[in-house]
KOLLOTOR-890311 format. One line per field, with one value per residue: residue number from 1; x, y, z of N, C-alpha, C in turn. Coordinates in steps of 0.02 Angstrom, whole numbers, plus 32768, in hexadecimal, padded with zeros to 4 digits. Layout:
seq <- NUM/...
n_xx <- X/...
n_yy <- Y/...
n_zz <- Z/...
ca_xx <- X/...
ca_yy <- Y/...
ca_zz <- Z/...
c_xx <- X/...
c_yy <- Y/...
c_zz <- Z/...
# end
This chain:
seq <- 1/2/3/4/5/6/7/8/9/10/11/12/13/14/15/16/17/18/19/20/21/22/23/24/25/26/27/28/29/30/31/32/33/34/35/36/37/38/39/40/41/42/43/44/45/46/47/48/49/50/51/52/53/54/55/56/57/58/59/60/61/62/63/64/65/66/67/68/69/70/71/72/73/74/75/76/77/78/79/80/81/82/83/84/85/86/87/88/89/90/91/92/93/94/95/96/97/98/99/100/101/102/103/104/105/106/107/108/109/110/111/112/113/114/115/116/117/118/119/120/121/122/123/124/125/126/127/128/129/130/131/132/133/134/135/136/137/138/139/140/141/142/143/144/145/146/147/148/149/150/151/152/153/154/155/156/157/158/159/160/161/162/163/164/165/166/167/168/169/170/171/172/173/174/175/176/177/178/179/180/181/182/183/184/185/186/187/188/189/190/191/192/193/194/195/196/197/198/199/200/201/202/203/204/205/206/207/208/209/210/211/212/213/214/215/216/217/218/219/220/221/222/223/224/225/226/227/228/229/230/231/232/233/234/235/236/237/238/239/240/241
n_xx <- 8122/80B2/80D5/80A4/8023/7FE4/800D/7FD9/7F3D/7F3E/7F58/7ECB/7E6C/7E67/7E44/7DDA/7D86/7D3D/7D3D/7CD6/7CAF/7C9D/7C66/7BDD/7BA0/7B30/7AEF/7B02/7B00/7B72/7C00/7C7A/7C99/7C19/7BDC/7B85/7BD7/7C5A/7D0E/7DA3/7E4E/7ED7/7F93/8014/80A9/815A/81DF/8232/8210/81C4/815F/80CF/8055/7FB7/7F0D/7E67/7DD8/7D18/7C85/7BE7/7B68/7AF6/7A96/7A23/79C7/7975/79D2/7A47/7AC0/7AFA/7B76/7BAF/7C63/7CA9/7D40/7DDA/7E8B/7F09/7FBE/806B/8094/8026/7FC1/7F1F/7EF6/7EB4/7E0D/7D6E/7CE3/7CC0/7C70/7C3E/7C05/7B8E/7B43/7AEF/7B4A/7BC9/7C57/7C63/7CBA/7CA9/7CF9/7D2E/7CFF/7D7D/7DDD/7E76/7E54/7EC6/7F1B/7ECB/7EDE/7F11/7EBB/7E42/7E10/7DC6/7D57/7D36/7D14/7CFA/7D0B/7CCA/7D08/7CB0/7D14/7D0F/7D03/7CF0/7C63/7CCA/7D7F/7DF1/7E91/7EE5/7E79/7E35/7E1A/7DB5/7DDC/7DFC/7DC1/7DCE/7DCB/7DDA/7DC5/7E06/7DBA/7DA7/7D68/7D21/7D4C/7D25/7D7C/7DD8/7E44/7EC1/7EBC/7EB0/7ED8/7EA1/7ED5/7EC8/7F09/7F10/7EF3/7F06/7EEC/7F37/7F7B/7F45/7F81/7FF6/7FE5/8030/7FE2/7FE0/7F69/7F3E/7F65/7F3E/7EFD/7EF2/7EC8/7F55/7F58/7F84/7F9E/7FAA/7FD3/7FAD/7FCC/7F8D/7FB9/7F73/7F8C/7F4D/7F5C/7FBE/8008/8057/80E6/80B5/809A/80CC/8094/8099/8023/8006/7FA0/7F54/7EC6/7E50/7DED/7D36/7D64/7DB5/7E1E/7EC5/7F5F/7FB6/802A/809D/80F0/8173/81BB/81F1/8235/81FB/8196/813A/80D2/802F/7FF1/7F5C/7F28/7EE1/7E45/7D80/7CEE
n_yy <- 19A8/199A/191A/18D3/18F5/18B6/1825/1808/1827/17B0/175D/1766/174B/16BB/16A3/16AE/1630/1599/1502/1465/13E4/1369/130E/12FB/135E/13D1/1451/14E2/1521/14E9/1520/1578/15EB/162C/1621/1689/1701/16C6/16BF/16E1/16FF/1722/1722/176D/1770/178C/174B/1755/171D/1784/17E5/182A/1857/1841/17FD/17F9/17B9/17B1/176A/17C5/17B7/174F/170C/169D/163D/15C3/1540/1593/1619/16B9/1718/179C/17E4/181D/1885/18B6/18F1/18FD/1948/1927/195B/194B/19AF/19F0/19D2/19C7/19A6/1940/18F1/1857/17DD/172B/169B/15FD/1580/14E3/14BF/14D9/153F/1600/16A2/172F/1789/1807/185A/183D/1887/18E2/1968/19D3/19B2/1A12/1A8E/1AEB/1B21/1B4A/1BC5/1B9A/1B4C/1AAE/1A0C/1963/18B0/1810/1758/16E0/1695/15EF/1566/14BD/143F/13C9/1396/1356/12F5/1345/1379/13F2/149E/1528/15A8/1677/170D/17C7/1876/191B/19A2/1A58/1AE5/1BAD/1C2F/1C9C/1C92/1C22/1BBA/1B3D/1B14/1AA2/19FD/1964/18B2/1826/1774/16C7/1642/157E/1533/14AE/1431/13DA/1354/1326/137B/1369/1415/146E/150C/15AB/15A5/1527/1476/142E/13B3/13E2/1403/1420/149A/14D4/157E/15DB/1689/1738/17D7/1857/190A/19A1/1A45/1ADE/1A95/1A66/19CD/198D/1942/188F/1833/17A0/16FA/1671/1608/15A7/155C/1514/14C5/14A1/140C/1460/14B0/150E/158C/157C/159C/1600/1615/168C/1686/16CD/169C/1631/1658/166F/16EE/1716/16E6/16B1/1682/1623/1671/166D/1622/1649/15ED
n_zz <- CB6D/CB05/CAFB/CB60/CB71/CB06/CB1D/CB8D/CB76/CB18/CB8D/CBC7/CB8B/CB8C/CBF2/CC1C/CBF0/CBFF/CC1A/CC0D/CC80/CC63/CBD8/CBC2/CBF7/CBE2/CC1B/CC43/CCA7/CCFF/CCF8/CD1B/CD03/CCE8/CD4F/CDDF/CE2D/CE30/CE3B/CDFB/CE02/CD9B/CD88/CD37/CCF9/CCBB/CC3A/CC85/CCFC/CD51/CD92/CD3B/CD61/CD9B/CD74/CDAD/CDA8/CDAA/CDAC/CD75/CD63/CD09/CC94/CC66/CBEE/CBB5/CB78/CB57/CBA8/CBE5/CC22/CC74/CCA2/CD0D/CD0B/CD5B/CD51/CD79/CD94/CDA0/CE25/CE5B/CE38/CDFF/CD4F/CCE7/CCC7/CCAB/CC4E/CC07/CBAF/CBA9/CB72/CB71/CB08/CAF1/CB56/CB0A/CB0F/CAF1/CAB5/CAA7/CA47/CA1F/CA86/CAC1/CACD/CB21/CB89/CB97/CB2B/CACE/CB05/CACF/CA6C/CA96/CA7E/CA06/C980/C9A6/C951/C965/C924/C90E/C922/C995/CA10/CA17/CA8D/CA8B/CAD1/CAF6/CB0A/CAC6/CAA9/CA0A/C9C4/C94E/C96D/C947/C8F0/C90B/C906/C917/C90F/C906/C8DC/C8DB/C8F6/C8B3/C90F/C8C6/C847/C815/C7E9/C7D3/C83C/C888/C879/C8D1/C8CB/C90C/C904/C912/C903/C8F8/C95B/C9C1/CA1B/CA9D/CB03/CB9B/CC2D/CCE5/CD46/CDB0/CE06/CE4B/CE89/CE89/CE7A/CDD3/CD41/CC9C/CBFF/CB6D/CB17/CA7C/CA14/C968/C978/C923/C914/C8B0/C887/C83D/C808/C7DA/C74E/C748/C75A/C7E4/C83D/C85A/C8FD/C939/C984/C9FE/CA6C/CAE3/CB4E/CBD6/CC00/CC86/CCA3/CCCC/CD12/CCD2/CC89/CCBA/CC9A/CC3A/CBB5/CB53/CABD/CA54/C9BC/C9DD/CA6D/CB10/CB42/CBB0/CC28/CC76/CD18/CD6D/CE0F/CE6D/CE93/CE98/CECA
ca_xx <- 80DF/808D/80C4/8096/7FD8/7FDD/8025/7F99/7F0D/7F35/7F33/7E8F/7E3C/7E74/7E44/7D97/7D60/7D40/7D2D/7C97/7CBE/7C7F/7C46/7BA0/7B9D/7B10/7AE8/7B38/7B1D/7BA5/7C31/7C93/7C9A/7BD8/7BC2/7B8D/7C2A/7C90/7D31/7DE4/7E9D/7F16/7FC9/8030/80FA/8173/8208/826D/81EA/81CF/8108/80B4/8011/7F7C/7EC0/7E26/7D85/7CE7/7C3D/7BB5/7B4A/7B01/7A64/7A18/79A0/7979/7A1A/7A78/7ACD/7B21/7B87/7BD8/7C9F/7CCC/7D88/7E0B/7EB8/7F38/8003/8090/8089/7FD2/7F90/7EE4/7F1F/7E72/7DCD/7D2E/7CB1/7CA6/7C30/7C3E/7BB6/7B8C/7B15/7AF7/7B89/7C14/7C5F/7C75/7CCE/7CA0/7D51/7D08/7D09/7DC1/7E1C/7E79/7E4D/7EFC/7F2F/7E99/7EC6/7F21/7E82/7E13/7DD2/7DC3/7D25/7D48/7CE7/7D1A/7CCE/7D0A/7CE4/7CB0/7D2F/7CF5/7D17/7CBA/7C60/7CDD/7DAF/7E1F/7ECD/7EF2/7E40/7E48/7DF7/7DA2/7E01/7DD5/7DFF/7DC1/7DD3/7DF5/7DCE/7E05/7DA9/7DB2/7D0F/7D31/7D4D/7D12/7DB5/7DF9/7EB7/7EE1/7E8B/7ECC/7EB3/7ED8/7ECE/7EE0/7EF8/7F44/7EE7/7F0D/7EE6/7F6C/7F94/7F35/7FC4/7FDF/7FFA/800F/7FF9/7FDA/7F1E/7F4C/7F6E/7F01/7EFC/7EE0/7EEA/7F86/7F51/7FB3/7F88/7FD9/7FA9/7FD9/7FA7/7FC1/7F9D/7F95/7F89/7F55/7F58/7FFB/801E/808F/8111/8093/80A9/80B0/80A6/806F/800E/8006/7F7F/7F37/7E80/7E43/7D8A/7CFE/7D82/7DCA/7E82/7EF3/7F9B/7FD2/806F/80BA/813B/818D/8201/81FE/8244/81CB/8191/8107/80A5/8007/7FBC/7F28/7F33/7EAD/7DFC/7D46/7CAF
ca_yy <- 19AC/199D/18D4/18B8/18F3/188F/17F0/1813/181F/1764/172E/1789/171B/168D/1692/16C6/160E/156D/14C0/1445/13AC/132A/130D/1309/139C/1409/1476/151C/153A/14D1/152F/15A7/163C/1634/1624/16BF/1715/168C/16ED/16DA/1725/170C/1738/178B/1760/1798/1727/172D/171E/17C0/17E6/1866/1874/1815/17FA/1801/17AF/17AE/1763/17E3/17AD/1702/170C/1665/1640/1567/151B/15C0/1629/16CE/172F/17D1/17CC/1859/1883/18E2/18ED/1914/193D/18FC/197F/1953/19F6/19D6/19E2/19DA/1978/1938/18AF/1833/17AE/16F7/1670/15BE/155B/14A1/1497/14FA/158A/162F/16D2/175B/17B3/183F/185E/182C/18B2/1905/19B2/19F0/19CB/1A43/1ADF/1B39/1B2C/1B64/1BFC/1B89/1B1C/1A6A/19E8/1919/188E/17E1/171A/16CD/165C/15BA/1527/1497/1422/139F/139D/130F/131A/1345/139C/1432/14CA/1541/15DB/168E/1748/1801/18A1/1950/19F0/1A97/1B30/1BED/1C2D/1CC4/1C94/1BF3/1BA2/1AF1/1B2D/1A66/19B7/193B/1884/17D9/173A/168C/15F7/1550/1522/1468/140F/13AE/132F/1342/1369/1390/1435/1494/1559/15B4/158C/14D6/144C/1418/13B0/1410/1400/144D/14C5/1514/159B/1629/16DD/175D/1820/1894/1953/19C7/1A8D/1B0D/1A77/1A42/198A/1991/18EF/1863/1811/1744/1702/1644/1614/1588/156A/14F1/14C5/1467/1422/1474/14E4/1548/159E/1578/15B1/15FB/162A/16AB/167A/16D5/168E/15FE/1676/1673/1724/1724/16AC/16B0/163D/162E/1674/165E/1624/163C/15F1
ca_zz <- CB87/CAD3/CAE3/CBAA/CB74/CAEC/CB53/CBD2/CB49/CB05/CBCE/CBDE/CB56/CB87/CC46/CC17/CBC8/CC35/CBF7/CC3D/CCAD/CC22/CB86/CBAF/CC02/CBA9/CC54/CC46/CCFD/CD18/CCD4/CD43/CCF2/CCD9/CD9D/CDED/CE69/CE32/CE2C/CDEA/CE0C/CD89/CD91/CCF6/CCEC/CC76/CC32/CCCB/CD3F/CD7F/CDA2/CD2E/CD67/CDB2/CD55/CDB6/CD79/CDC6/CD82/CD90/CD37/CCF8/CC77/CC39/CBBD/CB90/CB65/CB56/CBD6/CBD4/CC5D/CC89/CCC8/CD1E/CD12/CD6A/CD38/CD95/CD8D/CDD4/CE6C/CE86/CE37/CDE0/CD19/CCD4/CCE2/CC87/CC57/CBE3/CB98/CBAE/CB6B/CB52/CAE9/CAF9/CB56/CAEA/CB25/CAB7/CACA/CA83/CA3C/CA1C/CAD1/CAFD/CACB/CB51/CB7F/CB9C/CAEC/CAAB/CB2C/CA9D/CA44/CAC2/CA62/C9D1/C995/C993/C945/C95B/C911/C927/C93C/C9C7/CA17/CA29/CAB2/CA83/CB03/CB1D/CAEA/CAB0/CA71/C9B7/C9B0/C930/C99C/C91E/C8F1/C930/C8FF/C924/C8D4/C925/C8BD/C90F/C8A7/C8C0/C905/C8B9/C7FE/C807/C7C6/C7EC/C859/C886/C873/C8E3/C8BB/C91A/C8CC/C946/C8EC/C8F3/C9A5/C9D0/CA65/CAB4/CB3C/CBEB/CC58/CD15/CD34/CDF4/CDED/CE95/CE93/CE9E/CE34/CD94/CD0B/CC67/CBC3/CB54/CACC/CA3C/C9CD/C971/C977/C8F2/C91B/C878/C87A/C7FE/C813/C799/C729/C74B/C781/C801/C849/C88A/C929/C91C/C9D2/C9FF/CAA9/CB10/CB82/CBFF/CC2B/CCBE/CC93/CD0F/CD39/CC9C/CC71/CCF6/CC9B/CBFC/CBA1/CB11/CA89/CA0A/C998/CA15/CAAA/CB46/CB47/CBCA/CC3D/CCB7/CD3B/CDAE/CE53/CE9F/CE81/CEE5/CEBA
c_xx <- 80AD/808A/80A9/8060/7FD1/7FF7/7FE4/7F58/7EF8/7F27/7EE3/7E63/7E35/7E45/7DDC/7D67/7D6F/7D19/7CFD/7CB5/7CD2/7C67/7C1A/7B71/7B70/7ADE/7B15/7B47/7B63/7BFD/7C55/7C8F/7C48/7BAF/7BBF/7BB7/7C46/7CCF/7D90/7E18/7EDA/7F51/8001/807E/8111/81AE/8235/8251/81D0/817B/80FE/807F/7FF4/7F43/7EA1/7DE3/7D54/7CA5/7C08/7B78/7B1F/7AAA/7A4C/79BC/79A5/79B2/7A52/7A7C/7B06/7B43/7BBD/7C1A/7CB2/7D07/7DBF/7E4D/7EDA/7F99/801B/8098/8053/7FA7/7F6D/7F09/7EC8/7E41/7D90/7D0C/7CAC/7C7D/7C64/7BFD/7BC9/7B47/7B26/7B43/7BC7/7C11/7C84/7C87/7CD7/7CD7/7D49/7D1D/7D43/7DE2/7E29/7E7D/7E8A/7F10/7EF4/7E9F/7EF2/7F02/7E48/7DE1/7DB9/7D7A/7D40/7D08/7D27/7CE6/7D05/7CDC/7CD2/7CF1/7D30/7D14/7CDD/7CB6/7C9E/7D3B/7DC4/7E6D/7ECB/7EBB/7E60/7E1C/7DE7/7DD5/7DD6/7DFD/7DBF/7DE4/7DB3/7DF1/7DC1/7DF7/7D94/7D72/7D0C/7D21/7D50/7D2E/7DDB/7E45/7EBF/7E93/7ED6/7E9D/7ECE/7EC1/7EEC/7EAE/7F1D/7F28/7ED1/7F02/7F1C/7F4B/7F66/7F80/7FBC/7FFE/8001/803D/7FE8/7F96/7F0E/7F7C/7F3D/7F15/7ED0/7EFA/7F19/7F63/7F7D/7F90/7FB1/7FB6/7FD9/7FB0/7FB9/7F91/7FB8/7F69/7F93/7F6B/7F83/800F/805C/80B8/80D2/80BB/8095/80BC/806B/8068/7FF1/7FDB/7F5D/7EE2/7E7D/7DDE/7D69/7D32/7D83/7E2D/7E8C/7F33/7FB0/8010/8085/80F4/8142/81CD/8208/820F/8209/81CF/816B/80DE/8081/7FED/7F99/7F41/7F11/7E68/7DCB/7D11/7C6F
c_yy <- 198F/192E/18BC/18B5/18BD/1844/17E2/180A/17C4/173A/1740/1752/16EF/1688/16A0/168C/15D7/1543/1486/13F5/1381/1337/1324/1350/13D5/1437/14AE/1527/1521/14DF/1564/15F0/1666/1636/1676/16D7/16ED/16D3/16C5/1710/1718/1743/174C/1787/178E/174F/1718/1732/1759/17DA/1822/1870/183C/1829/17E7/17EC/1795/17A1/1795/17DF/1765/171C/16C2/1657/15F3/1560/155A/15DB/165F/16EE/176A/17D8/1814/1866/18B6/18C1/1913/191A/192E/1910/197D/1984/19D1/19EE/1A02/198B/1977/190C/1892/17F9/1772/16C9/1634/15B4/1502/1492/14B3/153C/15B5/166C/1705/178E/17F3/1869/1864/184F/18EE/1946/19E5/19E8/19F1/1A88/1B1A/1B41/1B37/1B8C/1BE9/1B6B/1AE8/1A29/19A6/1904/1855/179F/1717/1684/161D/1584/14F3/1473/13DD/13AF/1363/130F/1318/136F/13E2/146C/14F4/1596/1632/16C2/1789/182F/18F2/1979/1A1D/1AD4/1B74/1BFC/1C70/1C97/1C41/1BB3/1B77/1B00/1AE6/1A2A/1988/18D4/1848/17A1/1700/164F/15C6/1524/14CF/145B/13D6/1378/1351/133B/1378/13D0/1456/14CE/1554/15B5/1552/14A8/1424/13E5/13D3/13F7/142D/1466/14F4/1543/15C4/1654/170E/17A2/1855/18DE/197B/1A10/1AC6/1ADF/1A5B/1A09/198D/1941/18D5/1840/17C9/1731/169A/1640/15BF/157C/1525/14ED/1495/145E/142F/14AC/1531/154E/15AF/15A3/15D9/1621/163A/16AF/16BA/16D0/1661/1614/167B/16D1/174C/16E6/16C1/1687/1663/1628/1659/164E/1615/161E/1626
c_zz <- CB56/CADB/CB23/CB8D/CB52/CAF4/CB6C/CBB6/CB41/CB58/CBD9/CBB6/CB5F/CBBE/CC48/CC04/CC14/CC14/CC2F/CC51/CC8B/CC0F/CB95/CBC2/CBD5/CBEB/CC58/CC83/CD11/CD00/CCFD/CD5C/CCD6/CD1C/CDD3/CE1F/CE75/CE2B/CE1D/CDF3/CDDC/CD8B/CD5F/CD18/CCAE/CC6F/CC5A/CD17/CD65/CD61/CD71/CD3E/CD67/CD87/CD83/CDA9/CD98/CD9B/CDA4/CD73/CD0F/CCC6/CC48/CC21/CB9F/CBA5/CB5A/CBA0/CBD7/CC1C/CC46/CCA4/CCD1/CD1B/CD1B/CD6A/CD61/CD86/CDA0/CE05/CE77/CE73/CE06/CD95/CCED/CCE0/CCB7/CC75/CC17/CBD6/CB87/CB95/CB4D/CB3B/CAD3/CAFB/CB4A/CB06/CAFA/CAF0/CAA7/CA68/CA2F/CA5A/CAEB/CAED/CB18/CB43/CB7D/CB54/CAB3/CAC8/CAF5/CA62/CA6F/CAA6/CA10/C9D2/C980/C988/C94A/C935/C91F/C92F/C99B/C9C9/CA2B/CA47/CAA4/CAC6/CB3B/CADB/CADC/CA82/CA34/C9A3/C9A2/C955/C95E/C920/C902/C90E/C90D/C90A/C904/C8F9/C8FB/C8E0/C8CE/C8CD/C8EA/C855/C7D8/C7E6/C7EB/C801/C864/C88C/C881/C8E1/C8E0/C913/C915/C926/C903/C93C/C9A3/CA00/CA5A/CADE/CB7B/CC0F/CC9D/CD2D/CD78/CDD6/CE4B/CEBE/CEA9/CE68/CE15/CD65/CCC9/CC3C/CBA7/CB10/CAB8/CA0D/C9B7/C95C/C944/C8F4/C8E3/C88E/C843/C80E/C7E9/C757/C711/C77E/C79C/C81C/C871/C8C7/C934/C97F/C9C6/CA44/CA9F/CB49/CBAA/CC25/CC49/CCA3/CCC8/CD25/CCFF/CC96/CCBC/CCF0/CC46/CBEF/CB69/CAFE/CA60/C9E2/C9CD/CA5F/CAE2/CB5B/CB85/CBF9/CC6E/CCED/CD6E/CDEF/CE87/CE75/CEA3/CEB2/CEE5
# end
């Protein structure tokens, strides 16, 4: 269960960003996930195909200000029998153009419910899509930071940390999911999650990801390694403007 959430987390991040038509593109309106009750369906796999759970995401939200532009994403989560898992909203925004994601934000709520009666503080980059891609382009690196402290005795019980570097842009390729078929670009990065509890570093988790953007559209598809093994993959189901 502990690695599904955390599977589901890295699709959550991903599916949340959306790349602009063309270059010149410095109009946030025109970005998907910045359009108000635009909505998305993606679809969660495991390694031998077998469905774990659907995502949900609804814009409720759209606030702009000049050349910037932020928005609200509603999000329900579901399991592989359809029962609601959990649900909640995060923050999306562009400026001239680039689109950021506040990481802060993307942690899923299911891997926090056995800290519920805890207080939790994040902090964290923003993850940045710049205005226009091209293969070989180095993508800027990105990480967040998870303390869980006693409200009681005010004392740090775990600090979770995840680190995503290495993000390359590939090859436009073509790609059909069950939304349609796209061209998207191929991106690599790798992700590295350590925790440490009562001040003990426990085994990190190394995991690399795979993902596909369509421009004007966004993440169409992505996919989790470790140790080269295909651990995980999602695609778009559906999408409304």
């Amino acid at each position: 269960m502990k690695n599904y959430f955390l599977l589901t987390t890295i699709a959550l991040l991903w599916v949340m960003l959306s790349i602009p038509a063309h270059t010149q593109a410095q109009d946030c309106n025109s970005y998907m996930l910045l359009t108000e009750n635009a909505e998305y369906e993606i679809l969660s796999y495991n390694q031998r195909n077998k469905l774990t759970g659907r995502v949900l995401y609804k814009v409720t939200d759209v606030r702009n200000d000049g050349d910037k532009s932020e928005a609200t994403v509603h999000t329900q989560m579901y399991d592989e029998k359809g029962k609601m898992a959990n649900e909640g909203s995060y923050q999306v925004g562009c400026e001239n153009g680039s689109i950021w994601v506040d990481m802060r934000s993307l942690m899923n709520p299911g891997m926090m419910e056995a800290y519920k009666n805890m207080e939790i503080k994040m902090e964290g980059d923003h993850m940045d899509y710049p205005a226009s891609l091209s293969p070989g382009q180095q993508l800027k690196d990105g990480s967040f930071t998870i303390n869980v402290i006693d409200k009681g005795s005010g004392q740090n019980m775990s600090t979770i940390t995840m680190q995503v570097t290495g993000r390359t842009v590939g090859q436009k390729e073509s790609l059909e999911v069950p939304a349609g078929t796209y061209e998207g670009y191929k991106i690599n990065q790798d992700m590295e999650v350590q925790t440490r509890a009562m001040g003990l570093k426990m085994p990190g988790t190394r995991m690399q990801t795979v993902e596909w953007f369509v421009p004007g559209t966004g993440w169409v598809k992505t996919e989790t390694y470790r140790n080269g093994k295909l651990m995980a993959y999602s695609v778009l189901n559906k999408i409304n403007k």
